[in-house]
Structures are given as C-alpha cells and as structure tokens.
C-alpha positions in Angstrom: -22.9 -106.6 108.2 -20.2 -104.8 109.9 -18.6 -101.1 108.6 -15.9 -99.7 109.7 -15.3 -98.3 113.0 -14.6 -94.7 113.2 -12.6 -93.7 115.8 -14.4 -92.7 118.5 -10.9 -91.7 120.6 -11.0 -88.7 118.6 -14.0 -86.9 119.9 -12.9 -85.4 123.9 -16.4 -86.9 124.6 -15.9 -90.4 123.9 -15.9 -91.8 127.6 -13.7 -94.8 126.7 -10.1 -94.7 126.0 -10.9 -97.7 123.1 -13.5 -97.4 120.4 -14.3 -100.7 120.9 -16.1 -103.1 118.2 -19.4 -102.8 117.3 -21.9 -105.7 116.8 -23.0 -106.8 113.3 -26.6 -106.0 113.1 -29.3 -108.2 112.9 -31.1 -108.2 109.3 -34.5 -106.2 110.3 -37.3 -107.8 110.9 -41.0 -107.6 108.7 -42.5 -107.0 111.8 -41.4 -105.2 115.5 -42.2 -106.3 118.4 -44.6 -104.2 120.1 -43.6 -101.7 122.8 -45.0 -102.1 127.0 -48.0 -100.2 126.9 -48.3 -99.7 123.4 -52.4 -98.8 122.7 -52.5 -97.9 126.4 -52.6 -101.7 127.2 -51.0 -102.4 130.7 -49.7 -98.9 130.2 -46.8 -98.6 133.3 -47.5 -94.9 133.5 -51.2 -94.6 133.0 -51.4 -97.0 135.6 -48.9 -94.7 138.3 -50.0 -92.6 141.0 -49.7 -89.2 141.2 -47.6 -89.4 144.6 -45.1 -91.9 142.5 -43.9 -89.2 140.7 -41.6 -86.3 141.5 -44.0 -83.2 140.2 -47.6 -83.4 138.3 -50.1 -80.7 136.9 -53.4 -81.3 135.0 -51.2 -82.1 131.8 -47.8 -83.3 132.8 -45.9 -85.8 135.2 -42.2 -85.8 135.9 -40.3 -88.9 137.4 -36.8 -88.7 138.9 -34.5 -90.6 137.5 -32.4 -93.0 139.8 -29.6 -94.1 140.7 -27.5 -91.4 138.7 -23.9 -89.7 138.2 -26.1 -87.4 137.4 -27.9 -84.9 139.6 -31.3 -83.9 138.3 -32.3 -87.1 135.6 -35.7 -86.4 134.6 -38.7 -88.0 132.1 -41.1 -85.4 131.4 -44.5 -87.7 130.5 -47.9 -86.6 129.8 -50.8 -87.5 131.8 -52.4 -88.9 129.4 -51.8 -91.5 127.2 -50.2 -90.6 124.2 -47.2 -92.6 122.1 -45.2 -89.4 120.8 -44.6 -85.9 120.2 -46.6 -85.8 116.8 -49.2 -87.5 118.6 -49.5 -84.9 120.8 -53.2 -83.0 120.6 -53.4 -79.8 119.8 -53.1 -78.4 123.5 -50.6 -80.6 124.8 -48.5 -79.6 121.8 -49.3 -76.0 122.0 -47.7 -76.5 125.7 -44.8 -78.8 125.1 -42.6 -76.2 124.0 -43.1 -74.2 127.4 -43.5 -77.0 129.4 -39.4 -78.4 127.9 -38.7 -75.0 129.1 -40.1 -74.8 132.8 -38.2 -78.1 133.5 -34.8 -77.3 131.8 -34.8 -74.0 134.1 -35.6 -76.2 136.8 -33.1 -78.4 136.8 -30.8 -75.5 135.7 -31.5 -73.9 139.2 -29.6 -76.4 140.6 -26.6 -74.5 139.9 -23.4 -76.2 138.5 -25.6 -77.6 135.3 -23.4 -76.4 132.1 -26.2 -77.4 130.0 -29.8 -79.4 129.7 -29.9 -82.1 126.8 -33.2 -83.1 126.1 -33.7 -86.4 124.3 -36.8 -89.1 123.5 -36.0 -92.6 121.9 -39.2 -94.5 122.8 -37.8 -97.5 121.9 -38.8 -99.3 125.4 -42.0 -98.0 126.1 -45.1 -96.7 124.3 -45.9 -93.6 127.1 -43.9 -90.6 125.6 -41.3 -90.1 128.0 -38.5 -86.9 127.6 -35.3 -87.4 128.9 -33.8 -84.6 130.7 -30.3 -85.1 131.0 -28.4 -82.1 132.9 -24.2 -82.0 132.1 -22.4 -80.5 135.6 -20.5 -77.0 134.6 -17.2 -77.2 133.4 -16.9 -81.2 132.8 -16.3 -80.7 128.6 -15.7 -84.3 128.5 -19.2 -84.4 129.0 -20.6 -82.1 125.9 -22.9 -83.7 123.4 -24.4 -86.7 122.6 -22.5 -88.5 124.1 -23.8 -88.1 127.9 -26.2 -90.8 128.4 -23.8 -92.9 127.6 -21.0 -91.5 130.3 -23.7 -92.4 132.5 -23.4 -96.3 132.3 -19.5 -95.6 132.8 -19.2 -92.9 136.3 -20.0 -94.5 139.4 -23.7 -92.9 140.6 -24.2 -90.5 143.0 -25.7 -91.1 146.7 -29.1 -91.8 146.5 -29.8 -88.8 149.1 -28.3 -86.5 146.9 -30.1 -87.7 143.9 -33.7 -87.1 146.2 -32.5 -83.9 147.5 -31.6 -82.8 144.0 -35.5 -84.0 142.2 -37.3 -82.2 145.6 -35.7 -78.8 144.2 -36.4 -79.6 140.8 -39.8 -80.1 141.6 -40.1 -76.8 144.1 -38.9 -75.0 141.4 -41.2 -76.2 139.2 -43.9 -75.4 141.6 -42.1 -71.9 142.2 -42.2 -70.9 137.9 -45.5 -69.6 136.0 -47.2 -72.1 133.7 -45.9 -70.1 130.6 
C-alpha cells in the first residue's frame, strides 16, 4: 500500500530539497521478531563495563554517541535491565524525570545548544536507551522532529570534538546534585 506523499519541502526542517518516495509497506506480520537482548539474554548493555561508558551512578549509565554532526549525542540507559519506561520500578521511575533533566542541562552547558530533544524508539534493542539529541543555537532548519534525521545528511564532526564535547557532559553531570 502506498498513500500519498505530502510534501515534505514545505516544512523549513525537511533536510532534503525533494520529498522523495516512500516505500510501500510490508503487510505486518503475526509475530515480530524479537529485539537483541530482549529478556536480558545476551543483553549488549548488561553485559558493558562501567569504564565503556561516558558517566555512571548506582542507577544510570550514559554512552556517547559517535561519529556525529552533532556535539553532545547521548543514550541515557539504566543499570539495570529493564525493556521501557513503563517498565520502570517504582524508584527508577520516581528518578527518571530528574535524571532527563540532569542530562539535558548537561549537555545544555555546552553552550550553543538551542534545544535538547529527547526521544526513545526501542525498536533495535531491548535495554531502554533515551536519545539525547542537542540542536546547535540558531540553526532553525534544525527545529523538531526532524533532527535525527539531518543527522544521516551533515557530514560528522571530528571525532576529538565529539570526546571533548561527552567529557564535559559527563563533568557536568558529575558537577550537578542528584535532584
């Protein structure tokens, strides 16, 4: 089945100058396909050490996304395995909400961030993951949800600036009260 194709030219955020043509979907399935680590079998992140990631407490673990166009990527993860946010228990969920909050102001510390988007798909992988995405001040083109998508399309930054950029994150983080 294929609909029609809006015009995606139309939004300033589109980062192509064609809409292009979308792909007629598949009929669904009776059955998907399980996700990598689903049940906390061969679970990549359960399975990471601490020194792999960026920044970790007793509760969280944040990973630095690279390469990038982006300075300041981030998946937010928690320690322990759960599959998503409504799965969260009762104190992990209690701390979500402030936790989201340390790590937008730590990437917004950065300076030049116009905005944080936070986003989770979990599509890929069972381990809840939050991306962080940060848009650089001023680039409108940028706005909304369109973002991740502009990232596949601007040419990434240097890898040195992408480390330097996650070691301030994560001093920040360090720098901020857990509440």
């Amino acid at each position: 089945m294929v609909m029609g194709v809006r015009d995606l030219t139309e939004f300033e955020s589109w980062p192509f100058a064609e809409t292009g043509s979308p792909r007629a979907l598949d009929p669904p399935v009776d059955v998907e396909p399980p996700r990598h680590g689903e049940g906390g079998e061969d679970c990549t992140p359960c399975a990471r050490a601490d020194d792999d990631y960026l920044w970790v407490d007793d509760d969280w673990r944040l990973t630095l996304f690279e390469p990038s166009p982006f300075l300041g990527v981030v998946l937010l993860e928690p320690r322990a395995h759960v599959e998503s946010i409504a799965q969260l228990p009762a104190d992990l969920a209690a701390g979500f909400g402030p936790m989201v909050g340390r790590v937008q102001r730590a990437i917004t510390s950065l300076g030049g961030i116009g905005n944080v988007h936070v986003n989770c798909w979990g599509d890929g992988g069972a381990h809840l993951h939050v991306w962080f995405y940060p848009r650089p001040y001023g680039q409108l083109q940028l706005r909304g949800t369109f973002l991740p998508v502009w990232g596949f399309a601007l040419p990434d930054r240097p890898v040195e600036q992408t480390l330097a950029a996650g070691r301030r994150i994560a001093d920040a983080l360090r720098g901020q009260p857990d509440r």
